[in-house]
VEXLUMGU-32665 format. One record per residue (C-alpha): x, y, z. Coordinates in steps of 0.05 Angstrom, whole numbers, padded with zeros to 5 digits, always signed. Layout:
! residues N
XYZ;...
This chain:
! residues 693
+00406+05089+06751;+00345+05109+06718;+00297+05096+06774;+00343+05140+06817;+00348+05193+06768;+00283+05203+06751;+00252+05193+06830;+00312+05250+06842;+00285+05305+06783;+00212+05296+06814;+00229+05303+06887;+00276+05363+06870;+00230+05394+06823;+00165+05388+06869;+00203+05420+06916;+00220+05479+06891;+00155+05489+06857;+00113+05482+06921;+00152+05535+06958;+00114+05602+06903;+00059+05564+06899;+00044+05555+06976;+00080+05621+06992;+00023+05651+06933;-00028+05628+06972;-00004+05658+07034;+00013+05720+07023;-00054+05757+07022;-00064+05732+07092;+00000+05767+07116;+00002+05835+07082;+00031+05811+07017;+00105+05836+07038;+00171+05808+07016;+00177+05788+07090;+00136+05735+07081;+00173+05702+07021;+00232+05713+07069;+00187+05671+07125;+00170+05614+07085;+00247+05614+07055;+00266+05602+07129;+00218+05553+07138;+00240+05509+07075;+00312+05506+07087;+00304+05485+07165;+00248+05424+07143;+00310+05415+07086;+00361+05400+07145;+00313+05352+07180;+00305+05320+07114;+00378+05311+07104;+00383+05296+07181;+00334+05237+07173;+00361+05211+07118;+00432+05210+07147;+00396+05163+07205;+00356+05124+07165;+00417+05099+07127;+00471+05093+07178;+00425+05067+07234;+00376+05013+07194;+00392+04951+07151;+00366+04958+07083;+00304+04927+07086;+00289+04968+07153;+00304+05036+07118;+00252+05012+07059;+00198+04996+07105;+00204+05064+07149;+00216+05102+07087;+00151+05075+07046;+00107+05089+07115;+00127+05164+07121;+00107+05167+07044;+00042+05143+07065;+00031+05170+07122;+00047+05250+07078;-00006+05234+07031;-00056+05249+07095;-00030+05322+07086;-00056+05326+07013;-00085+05369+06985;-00039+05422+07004;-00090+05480+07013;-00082+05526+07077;-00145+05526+07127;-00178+05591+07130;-00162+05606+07202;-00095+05615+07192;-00117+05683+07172;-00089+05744+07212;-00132+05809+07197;-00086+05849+07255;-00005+05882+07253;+00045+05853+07295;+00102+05804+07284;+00061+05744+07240;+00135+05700+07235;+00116+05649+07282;+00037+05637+07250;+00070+05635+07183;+00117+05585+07202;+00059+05546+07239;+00020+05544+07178;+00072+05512+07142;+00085+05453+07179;+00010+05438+07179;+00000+05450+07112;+00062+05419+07065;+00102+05410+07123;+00098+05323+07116;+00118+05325+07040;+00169+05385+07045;+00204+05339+07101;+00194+05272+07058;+00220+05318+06988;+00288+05348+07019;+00298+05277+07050;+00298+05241+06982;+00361+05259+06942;+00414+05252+06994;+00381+05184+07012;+00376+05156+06945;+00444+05180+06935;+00454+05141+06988;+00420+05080+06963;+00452+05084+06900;+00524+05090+06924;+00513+05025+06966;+00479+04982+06905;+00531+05010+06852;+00603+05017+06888;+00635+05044+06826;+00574+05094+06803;+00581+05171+06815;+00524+05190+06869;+00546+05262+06872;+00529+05271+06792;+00456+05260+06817;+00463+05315+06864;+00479+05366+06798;+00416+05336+06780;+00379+05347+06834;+00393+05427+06832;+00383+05424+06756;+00306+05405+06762;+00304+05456+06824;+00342+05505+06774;+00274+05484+06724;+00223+05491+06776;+00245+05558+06794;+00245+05583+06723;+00178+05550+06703;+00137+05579+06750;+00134+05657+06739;+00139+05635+06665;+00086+05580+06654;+00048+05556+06711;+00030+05625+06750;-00001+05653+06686;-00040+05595+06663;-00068+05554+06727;-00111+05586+06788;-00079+05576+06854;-00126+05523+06875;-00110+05482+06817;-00041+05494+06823;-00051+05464+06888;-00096+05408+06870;-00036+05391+06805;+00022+05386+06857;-00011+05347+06905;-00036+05291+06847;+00049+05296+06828;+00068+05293+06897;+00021+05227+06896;+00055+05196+06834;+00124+05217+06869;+00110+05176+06926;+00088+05110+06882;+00153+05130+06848;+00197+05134+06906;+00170+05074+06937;+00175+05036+06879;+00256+05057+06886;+00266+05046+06957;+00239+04973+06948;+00278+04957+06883;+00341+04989+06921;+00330+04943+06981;+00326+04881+06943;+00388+04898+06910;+00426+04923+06966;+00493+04872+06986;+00496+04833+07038;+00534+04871+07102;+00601+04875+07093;+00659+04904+07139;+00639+04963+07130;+00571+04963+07148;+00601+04922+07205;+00637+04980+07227;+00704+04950+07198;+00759+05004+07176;+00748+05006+07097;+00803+05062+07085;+00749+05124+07089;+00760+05158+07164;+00706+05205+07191;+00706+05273+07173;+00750+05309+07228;+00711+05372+07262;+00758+05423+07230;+00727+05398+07165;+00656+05397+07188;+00663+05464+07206;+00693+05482+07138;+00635+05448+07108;+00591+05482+07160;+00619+05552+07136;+00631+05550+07066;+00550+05530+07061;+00528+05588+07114;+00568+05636+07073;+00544+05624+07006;+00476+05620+07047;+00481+05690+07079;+00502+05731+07011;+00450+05692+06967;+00398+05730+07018;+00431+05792+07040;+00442+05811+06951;+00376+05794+06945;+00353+05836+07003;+00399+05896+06980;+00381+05881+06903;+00299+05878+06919;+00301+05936+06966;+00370+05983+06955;+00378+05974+06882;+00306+05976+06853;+00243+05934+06872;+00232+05896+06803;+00183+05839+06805;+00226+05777+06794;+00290+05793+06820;+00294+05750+06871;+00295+05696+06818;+00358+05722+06794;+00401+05701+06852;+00379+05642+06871;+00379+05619+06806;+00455+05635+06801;+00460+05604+06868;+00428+05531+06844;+00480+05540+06785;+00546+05552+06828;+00521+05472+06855;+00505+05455+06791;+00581+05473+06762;+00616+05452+06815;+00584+05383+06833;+00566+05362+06761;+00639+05388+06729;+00692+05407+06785;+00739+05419+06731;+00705+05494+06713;+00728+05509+06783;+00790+05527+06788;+00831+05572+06836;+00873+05606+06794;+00810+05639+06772;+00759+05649+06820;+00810+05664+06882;+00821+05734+06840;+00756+05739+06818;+00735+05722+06896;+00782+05784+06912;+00742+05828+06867;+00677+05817+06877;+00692+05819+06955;+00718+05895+06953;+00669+05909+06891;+00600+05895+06938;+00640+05920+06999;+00655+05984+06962;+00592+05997+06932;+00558+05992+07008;+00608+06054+07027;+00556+06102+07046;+00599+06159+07037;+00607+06133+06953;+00572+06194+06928;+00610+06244+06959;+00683+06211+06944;+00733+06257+06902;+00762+06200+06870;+00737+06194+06794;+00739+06116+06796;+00699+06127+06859;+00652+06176+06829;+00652+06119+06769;+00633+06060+06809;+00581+06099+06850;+00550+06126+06781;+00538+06056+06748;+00469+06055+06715;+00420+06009+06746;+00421+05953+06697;+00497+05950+06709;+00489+05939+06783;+00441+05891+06782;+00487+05852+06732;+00548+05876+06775;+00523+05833+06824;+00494+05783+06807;+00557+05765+06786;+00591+05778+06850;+00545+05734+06886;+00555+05670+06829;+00630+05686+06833;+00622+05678+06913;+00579+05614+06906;+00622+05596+06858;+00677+05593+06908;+00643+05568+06968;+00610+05508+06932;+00674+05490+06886;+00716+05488+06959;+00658+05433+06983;+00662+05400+06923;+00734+05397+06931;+00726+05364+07004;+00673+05322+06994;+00676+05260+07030;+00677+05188+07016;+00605+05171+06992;+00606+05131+07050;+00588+05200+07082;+00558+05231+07035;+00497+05236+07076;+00533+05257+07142;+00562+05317+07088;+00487+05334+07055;+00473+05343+07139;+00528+05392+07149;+00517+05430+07087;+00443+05442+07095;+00455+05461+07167;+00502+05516+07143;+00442+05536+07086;+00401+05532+07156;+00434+05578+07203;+00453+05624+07140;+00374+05636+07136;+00356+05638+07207;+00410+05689+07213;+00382+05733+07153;+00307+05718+07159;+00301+05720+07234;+00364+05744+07276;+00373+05801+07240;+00302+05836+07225;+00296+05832+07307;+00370+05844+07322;+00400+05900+07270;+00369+05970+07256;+00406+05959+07187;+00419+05908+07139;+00490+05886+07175;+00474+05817+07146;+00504+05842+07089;+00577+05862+07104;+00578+05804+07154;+00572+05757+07102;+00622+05783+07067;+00670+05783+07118;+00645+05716+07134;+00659+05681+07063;+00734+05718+07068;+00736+05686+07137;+00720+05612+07113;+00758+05623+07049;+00821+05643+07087;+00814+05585+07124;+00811+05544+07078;+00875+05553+07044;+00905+05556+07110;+00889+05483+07115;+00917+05474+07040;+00981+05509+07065;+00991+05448+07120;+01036+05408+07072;+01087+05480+07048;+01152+05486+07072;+01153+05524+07131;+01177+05595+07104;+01130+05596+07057;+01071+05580+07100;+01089+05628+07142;+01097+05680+07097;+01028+05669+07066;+00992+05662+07128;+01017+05722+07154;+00984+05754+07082;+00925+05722+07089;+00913+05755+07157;+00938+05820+07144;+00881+05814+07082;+00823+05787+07130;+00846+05842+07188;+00839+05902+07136;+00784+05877+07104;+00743+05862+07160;+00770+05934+07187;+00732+05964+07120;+00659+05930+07137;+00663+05951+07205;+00672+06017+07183;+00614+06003+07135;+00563+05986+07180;+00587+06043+07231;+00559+06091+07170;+00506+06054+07148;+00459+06094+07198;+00491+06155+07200;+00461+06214+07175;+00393+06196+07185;+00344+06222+07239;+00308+06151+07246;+00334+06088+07219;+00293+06023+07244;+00264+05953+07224;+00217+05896+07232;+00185+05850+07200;+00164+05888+07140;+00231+05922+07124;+00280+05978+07132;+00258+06055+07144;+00299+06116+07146;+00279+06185+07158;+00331+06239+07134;+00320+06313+07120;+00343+06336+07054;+00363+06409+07047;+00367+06467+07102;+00299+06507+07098;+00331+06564+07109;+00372+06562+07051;+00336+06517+06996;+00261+06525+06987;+00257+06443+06959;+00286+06432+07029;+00240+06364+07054;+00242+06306+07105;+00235+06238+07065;+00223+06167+07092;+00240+06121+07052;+00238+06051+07048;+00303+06023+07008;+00306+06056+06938;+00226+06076+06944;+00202+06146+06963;+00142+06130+07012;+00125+06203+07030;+00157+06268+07046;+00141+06339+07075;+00167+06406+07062;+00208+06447+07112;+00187+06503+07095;+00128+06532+07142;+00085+06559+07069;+00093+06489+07039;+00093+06443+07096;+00014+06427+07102;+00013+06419+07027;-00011+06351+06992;+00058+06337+06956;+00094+06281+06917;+00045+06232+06883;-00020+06267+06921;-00020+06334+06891;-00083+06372+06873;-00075+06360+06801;-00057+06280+06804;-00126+06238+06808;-00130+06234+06876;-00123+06312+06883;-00186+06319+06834;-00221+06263+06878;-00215+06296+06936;-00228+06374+06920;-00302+06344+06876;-00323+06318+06939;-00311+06375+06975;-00362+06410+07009;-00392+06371+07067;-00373+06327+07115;-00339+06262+07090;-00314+06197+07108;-00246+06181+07075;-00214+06109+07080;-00142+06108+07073;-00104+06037+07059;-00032+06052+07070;-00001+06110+07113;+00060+06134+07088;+00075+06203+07126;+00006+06214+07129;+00012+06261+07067;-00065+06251+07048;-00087+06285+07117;-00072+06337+07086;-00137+06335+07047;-00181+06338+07117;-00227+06388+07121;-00262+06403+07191;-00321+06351+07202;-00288+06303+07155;-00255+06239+07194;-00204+06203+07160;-00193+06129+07174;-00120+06096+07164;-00109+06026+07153;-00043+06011+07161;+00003+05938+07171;+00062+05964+07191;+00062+05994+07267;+00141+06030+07250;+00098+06069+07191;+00057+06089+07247;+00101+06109+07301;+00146+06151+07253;+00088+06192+07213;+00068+06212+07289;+00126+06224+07309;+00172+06258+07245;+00123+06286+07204;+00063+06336+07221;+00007+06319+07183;-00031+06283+07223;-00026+06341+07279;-00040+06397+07235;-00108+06367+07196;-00169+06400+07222;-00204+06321+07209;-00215+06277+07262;-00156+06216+07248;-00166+06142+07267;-00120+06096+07258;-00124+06015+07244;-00065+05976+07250;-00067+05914+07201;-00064+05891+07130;-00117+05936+07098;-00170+05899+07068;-00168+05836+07118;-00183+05892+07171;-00235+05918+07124;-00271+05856+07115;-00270+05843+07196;-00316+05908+07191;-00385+05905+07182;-00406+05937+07116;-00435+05999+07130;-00429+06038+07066;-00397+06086+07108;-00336+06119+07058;-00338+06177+07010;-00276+06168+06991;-00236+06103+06992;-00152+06101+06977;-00120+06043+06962;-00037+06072+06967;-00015+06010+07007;+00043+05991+06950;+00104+05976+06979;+00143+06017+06924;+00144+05975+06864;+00127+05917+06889;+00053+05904+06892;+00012+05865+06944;-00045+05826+06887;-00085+05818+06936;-00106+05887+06945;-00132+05895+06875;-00169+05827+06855;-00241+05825+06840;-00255+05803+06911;-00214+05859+06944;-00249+05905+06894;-00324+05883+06918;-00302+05891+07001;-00279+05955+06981;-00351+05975+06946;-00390+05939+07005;-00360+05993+07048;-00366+06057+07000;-00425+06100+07000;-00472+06089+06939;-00431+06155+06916;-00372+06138+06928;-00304+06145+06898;-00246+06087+06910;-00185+06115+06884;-00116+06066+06865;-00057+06094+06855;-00024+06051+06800;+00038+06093+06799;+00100+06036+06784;+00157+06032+06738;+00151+05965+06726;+00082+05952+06719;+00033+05970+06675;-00032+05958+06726;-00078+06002+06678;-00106+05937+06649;-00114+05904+06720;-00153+05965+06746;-00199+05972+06673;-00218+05888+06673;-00238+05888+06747;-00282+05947+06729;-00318+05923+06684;-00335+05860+06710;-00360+05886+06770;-00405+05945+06734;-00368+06008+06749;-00351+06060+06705;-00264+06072+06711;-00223+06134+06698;-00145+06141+06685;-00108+06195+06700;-00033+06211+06686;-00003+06271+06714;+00068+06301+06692;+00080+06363+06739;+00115+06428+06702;+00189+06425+06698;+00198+06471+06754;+00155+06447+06803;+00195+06431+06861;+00129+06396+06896;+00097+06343+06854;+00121+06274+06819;+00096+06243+06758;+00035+06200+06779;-00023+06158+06751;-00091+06135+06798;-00152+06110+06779;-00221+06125+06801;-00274+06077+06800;-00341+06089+06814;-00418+06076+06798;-00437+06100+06732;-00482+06142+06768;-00434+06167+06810;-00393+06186+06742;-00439+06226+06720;-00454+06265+06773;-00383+06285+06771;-00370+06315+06693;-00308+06352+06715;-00273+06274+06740;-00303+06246+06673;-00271+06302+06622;-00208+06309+06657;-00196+06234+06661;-00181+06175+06613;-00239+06123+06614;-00211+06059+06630;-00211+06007+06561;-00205+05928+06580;-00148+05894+06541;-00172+05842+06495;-00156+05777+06527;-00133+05807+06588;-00161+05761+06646;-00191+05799+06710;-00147+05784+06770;-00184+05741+06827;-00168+05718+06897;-00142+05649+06846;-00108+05682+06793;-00065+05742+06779;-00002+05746+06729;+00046+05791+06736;+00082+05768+06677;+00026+05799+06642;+00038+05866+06667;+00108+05875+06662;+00129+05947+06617;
């Protein structure tokens, strides 16, 4: 048992540690977006069905020996694929759809030990169920998500902060080494103890039928379901609820647990209490997606709508663990013979497969709204009603009648509700659209005519990425976090005066425009071609500058270092933030020297640091100072009744030179102070933990 056990922990645990540490690596290259964690997410669970896949044919198709000898020359043949660092090419400096390179890069990269990884614990399961016929194979499972559970946890926590990405690279591929001396070890110990063929390798009836098709498709279902709402909370919790850095852990960590539970102790599940807890949760999230909440008359309504932010997150969280709960205790419950037990871990991971190919890549291309959402939760409703239809088979008649006609009439009305739901969910909104990148909505708030704060916003789920007055006197006005006062606004009116050259990473509505005097020309760097379209198209700041505008479509500063360096910017903006979340590499050391190599000796680069849950002061004052520029903070609280500006805080760095040449930016700003023992952020090595307010 212990050679299983502990070859099970490793595989389980590299696994889920090389999926932040490649997806780290990666996500400069691709704009740094939460679509790319999405990407690789997709990637990981299909190469975890072909795992479970070839492990269902290497047992049920080879004699023991055979499956040994296979099994130890795909271990051997993954080491080729070691270290597991990404080849520079893979690089992609322009916008567009980058799923399919991402997915490419993958396979070359970790693709051979991912596959070898998710193939390991349902085949020693296997193994171990066919050398000890009275053991308990599906305890090693709970195991199995246990050192996932670990992995998970342990990396935000101890390994980002402490190792470089390289070396984080260069440690897993020396324990994915060990792990295949380890697992090869196993398969030949569990050869040579394997019995000699009985019936029923023979093919013999032992007493354990095949599943029938109705129950693969209940296993197929109850896994896509939990599948679908693990992604679609953490979509709506990430993006809808607030952008916090580690969220996403949240989830999927209660997700690992629900297997844990209900595979390791089946007894904590029990119907009587998670059925009405199911019920709850369902028309709790389904409720709480009502886009008409605000406005109900209701006070429980007005109640559930008004929950505090910490509440929700919580709120949910515990709807999704209740639904997981649910869906895994019901596979638990029809769990096969371990006979099958590898035909089962097949059918389950393809329903974790299609629930992620229907989140990560159907619906960004298909939807103009996150209907992922409500379907899965008329989806789990769906499964679950079906499968205590098929617990109903043995009732008397009256009965089963009577509580299958229920159990539609539930499924009808609710499914009635989330069609409603997603009928709303783009109503009252002048653009709603998606991509890769995300969700954005355009919606005018307030008539001009009547309200002077009257403004069109676009937004991108719970974050404010620009917004214009409606009113003709206020709507070519700098506004929001660019006002004249914030640090950008002082930037921009010292260097007034002559003809400049402003670099702008990150479009918004185009609010810094704005700021363009005639002569000036203002270049945009911007990844996401929706941004684009709608800032031409909704908003007027680009038409109404007097500067000349160009535009770059791309990740910012890959599509600044395709440039050559000319030294050409006065004035240099890094605002590409999406919301809270931050792309790091926009604002290591190395992305800090590209940016200089294209400023004028004079220049003026300007971050806006602005976050609620990040203090990047310290980030912006250490990267200063190592590379020998002078830094300046400066927080701006606009008066209480102005209706124009939001709280902000930039930074300015520059040459000391350049500093003083500009006494006004030095007096009215905060010089930047490095944090004792705060280490600069490189291309290698960033902690967010580090940051967090």
């Amino acid at each position: 048992m212990l050679w299983y056990a502990a070859t099970i922990f490793l595989s389980a645990f590299l696994l889920f540690e090389v999926q932040p540490i490649i997806a780290r690596m990666i996500l400069p290259w691709f704009g740094g977006t939460s679509a790319v964690w999405s990407t690789c997410m997709l990637f990981f669970q299909v190469v975890l069905l072909l795992g479970y896949v070839y492990a269902h044919w290497l047992h049920t198709r080879l004699a023991p020996r055979k499956q040994a000898l296979v099994h130890l020359a795909a271990l051997a043949l993954s080491l080729a694929a070691l270290p597991i660092l990404p080849a520079e090419h893979w690089k992609q400096a322009g916008g567009g759809q980058p799923s399919l390179r991402i997915l490419a890069l993958l396979a070359a990269t970790v693709g051979m030990p991912y596959f070898l990884l998710s193939s390991t614990s349902p085949l020693l399961q296997a193994w171990y169920a066919r050398s000890y016929k009275h053991g308990m194979p599906y305890r090693l499972f709970a195991l199995s998500n246990f050192a996932s559970l670990l992995a998970l946890a342990g990396y935000p926590a101890l390994i980002e902060p402490t190792l470089a990405g390289r070396v984080q690279g260069y440690a897993w591929s020396a324990a994915y080494a060990a792990f295949a001396v380890l697992c090869g070890v196993t398969a030949w110990r569990s050869a040579a103890l394997a019995p000699r063929p009985t019936a029923m390798e023979k093919g013999a009836d032992d007493g354990a039928p095949a599943p029938t098709w109705p129950l693969l498709a209940l296993w197929l279902g109850l896994a896509a379901s939990a599948s679908v709402l693990l992604l679609a909370v953490t979509t709506h919790l990430t993006q809808d609820v607030a952008a916090i850095p580690f969220l996403w852990i949240l989830p999927l960590g209660l997700y690992l647990l629900s297997f844990i539970v209900c595979f390791e102790a089946p007894q904590y599940y029990r119907r009587g209490l998670f059925l009405p807890l199911l019920g709850l949760s369902l028309a709790f999230m389904a409720l709480r997606l009502w886009p008409g909440l605000h406005n109900a008359e209701a006070p429980w309504l007005q109640a559930l709508y008004a929950i505090r932010m910490p509440w929700i997150i919580a709120s949910f969280s515990a709807a999704l663990f209740v639904c997981c709960m649910v869906c895994h205790g019901e596979l638990a419950r029809l769990k096969p013979d371990p006979r099958h037990l590898t035909g089962f871990y097949v059918t389950v991971s393809l329903g974790g497969a299609l629930g992620g190919l229907f989140v990560g890549l159907v619906a960004p291309n298909l939807f103009h709204a996150y209907y992922e959402f409500p379907i899965g939760l008329g989806l789990c409703l769906l499964v679950v009603t079906l499968v205590l239809a098929r617990a109903l088979a043995g009732a008397p008649m009256r009965r089963r009648a009577a509580e299958m006609a229920a159990l539609a009439i539930l499924l009808c009305g609710y499914c009635w509700c989330l069609a409603s739901i997603m009928r709303n969910m783009v109503s009252g909104y002048r653009v709603v659209s998606r991509n890769f990148y995300g969700l954005l909505r355009v919606y005018d708030d307030g008539d001009p005519t009547l309200d002077e704060e009257a403004a069109r916003k676009l937004v991108h789920g719970v974050i404010n990425h620009g917004q214009q007055m409606l009113r003709g006197e206020y709507r070519r006005l700098p506004v929001t976090y660019f006002c004249p006062d914030s640090g950008i606004g002082r930037a921009m009116r010292a260097t007034e005066g002559r003809p400049r050259r402003i670099g702008i990473l990150g479009l918004g509505c185009g609010t810094l425009a704005a700021y363009g005097r005639p002569g000036d020309t203002i270049r945009i760097y911007e990844i996401n071609p929706l941004v684009v379209d709608i800032a031409q198209r909704e908003f007027t700041y680009l038409r109404d500058t007097p500067a000349r505008v160009e535009t770059v479509l791309g990740d910012g500063r890959l599509a600044i270092e395709s440039e050559p360096a000319r030294h050409e910017f006065d004035i240099l903006v890094m605002d590409a933030f999406s919301g809270d979340s931050v792309p790091v590499h926009l604002i290591t050391r190395e992305a800090f020297q590209s940016y200089f190599r294209h400023l004028k000796p004079d220049g003026i680069l300007a971050v806006n640091i602005s976050n609620k849950y990040l203090d990047l002061e310290p980030v912006m004052a250490r990267a200063a100072e190592s590379l020998g520029k002078a830094g300046f903070v400066y927080h701006y609280t606009p008066p209480d009744d102005d209706i124009l500006c939001f709280s902000c805080s930039w930074t300015l760095l520059m040459e000391p030179a350049t500093a003083e040449s500009y006494p006004q930016l030095r007096h009215q700003g905060k010089e930047l102070a490095p944090r004792r023992g705060f280490r600069v952020w490189t291309d290698d090595f960033s902690n967010l933990f580090g940051i967090l307010k």
